[in-house]
C-alpha positions in Angstrom: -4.8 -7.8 14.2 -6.0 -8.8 11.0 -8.5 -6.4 8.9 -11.6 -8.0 7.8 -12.5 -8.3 4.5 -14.5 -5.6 2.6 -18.1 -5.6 1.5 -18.7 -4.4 -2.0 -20.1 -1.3 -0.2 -17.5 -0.9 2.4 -14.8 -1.0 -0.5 -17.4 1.8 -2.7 -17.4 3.7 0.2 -14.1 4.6 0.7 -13.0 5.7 -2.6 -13.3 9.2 -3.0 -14.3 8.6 -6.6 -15.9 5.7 -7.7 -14.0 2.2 -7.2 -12.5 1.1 -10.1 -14.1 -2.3 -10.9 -11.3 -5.2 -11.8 -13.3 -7.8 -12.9 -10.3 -9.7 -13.7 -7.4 -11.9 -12.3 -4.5 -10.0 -10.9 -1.3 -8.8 -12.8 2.3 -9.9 -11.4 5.1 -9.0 -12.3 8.8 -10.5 -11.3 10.5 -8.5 -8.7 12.4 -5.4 -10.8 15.6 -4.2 -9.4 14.2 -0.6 -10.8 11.5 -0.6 -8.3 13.6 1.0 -5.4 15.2 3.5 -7.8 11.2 4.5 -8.3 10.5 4.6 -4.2 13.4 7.3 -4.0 11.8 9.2 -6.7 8.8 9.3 -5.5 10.3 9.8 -1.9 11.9 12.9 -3.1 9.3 14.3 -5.0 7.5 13.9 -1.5 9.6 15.4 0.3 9.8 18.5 -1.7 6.2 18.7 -1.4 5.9 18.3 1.9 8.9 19.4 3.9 8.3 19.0 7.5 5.0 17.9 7.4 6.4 14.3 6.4 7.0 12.3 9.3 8.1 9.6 8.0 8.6 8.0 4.8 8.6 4.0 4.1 8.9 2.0 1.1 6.5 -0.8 2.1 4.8 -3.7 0.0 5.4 -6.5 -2.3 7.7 -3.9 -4.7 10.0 -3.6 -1.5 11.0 -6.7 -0.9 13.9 -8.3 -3.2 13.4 -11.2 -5.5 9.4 -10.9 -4.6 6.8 -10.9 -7.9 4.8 -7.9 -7.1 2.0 -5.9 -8.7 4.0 -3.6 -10.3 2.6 -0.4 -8.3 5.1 1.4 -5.5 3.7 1.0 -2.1 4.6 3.5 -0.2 3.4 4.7 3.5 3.7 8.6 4.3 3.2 9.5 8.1 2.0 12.8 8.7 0.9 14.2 11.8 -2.7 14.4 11.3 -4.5 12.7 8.1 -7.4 14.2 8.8 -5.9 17.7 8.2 -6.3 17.4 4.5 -5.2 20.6 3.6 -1.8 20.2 5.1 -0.7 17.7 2.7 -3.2 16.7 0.4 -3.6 19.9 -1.8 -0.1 20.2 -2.3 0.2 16.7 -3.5 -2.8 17.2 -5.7 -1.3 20.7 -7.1 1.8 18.5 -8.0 -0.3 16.5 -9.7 -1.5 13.6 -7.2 -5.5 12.0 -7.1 -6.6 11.7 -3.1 -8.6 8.1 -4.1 -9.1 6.6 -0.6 -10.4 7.9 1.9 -10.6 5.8 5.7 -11.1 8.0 8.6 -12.2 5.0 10.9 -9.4 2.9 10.0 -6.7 4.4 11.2 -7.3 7.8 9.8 -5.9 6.0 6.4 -5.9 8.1 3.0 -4.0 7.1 0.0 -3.5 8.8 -2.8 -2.3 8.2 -6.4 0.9 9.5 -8.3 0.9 11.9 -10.7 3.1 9.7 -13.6 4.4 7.0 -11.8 1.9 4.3 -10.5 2.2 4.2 -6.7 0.0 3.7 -3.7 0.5 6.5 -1.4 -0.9 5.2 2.1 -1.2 7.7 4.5 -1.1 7.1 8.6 -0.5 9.0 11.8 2.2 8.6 14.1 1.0 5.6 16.5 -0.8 3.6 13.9 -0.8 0.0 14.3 -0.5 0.1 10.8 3.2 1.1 10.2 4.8 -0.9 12.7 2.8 -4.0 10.8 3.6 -3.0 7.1 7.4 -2.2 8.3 7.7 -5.6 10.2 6.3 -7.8 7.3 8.2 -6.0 5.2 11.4 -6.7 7.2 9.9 -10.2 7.7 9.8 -10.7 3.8 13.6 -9.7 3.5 15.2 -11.5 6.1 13.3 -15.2 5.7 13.4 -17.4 2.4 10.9 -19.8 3.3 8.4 -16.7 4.2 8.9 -14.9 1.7 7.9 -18.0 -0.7 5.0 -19.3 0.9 3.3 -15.4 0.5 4.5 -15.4 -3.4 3.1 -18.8 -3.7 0.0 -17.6 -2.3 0.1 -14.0 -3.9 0.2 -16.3 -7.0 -2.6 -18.8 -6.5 -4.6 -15.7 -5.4 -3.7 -13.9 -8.5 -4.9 -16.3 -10.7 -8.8 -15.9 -9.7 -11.3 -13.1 -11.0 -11.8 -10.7 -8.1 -14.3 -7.8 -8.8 -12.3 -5.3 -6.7 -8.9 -5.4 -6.5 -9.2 -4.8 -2.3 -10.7 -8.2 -2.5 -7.6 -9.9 -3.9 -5.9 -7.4 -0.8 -8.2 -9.2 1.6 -7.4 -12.4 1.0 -4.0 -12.5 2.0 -5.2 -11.5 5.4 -4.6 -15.3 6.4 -0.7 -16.0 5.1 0.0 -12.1 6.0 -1.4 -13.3 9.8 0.8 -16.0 9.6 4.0 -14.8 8.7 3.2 -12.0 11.1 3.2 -14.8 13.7 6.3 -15.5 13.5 7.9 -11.4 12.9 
């Protein structure tokens, strides 16, 4: 199912802080084969953190997917029993360091927070959420299929190339080529 594009307010909403304003086009960057070395970094630090309250784990996004241009920020997707049980997982992050920056309780119960010296995207989602079977299957999607995985760089690049206020904007308008490809995961 696809998610709707924000509204200006929807998008100030959910950051906990105030949304940062872009203003701007959108940075990509060629794929880097350093990228995974950073997901396991990250993973690990996560882990340390978290222990058992980590579910699951996921290197997800554009930074996953071999020979795929990429904002250069690690997407990753941490499942944890319960995101609305902050304090299980959230404070520890923060005492190492990480920002909580998002905060979605009706979508999903999604949170994502912001590393401490390496610029990720921590996305946070409960076990049974829609959301990590779809972010695991296009990522899979991506891999596996050349001709896929070019038309949503081709689009990630026309996209890129216009002045979006908020970067969630420049998010939303993939919705169409992400339903697409999804089509046909």
């Amino acid at each position: 199912m696809r998610r709707q594009a924000s509204t200006h307010e929807e998008i100030k909403a959910f950051w906990v802080d105030e949304a940062p304003v872009l203003n701007s086009t959108v940075h990509l960057a060629e794929y880097d084969p350093a990228w995974p070395g950073l997901f396991a970094r990250e993973a690990a630090r996560v882990r340390s953190l978290l222990g058992d309250v980590v579910v699951g784990l996921e290197h997800v996004g554009s930074t996953s997917v071999p020979g795929l241009a990429a904002k250069p920020i690690i997407d990753m997707l941490l499942v944890v029993a319960d995101p609305a049980d902050e304090a299980s997982y959230v404070a520890p992050l923060e005492a190492a360091g990480y920002r909580l920056v998002i905060r979605e309780p009706e979508w999903h119960e999604h949170r994502a927070l912001k590393g401490p010296d390496t610029n990720i995207n921590l996305h946070v989602h409960p076990p049974g959420s829609p959301e990590i079977a779809r972010m695991v299957a296009f990522r899979d999607r991506l891999r596996a299929d050349d001709a896929d995985r070019e038309l949503y760089e081709r689009t990630k690049r026309e996209l890129a190339a216009r002045t979006w206020t908020y970067i969630q904007e420049y998010a939303d308008a993939k919705n169409a080529v992400v339903d697409d490809i999804m089509g046909r995961a």
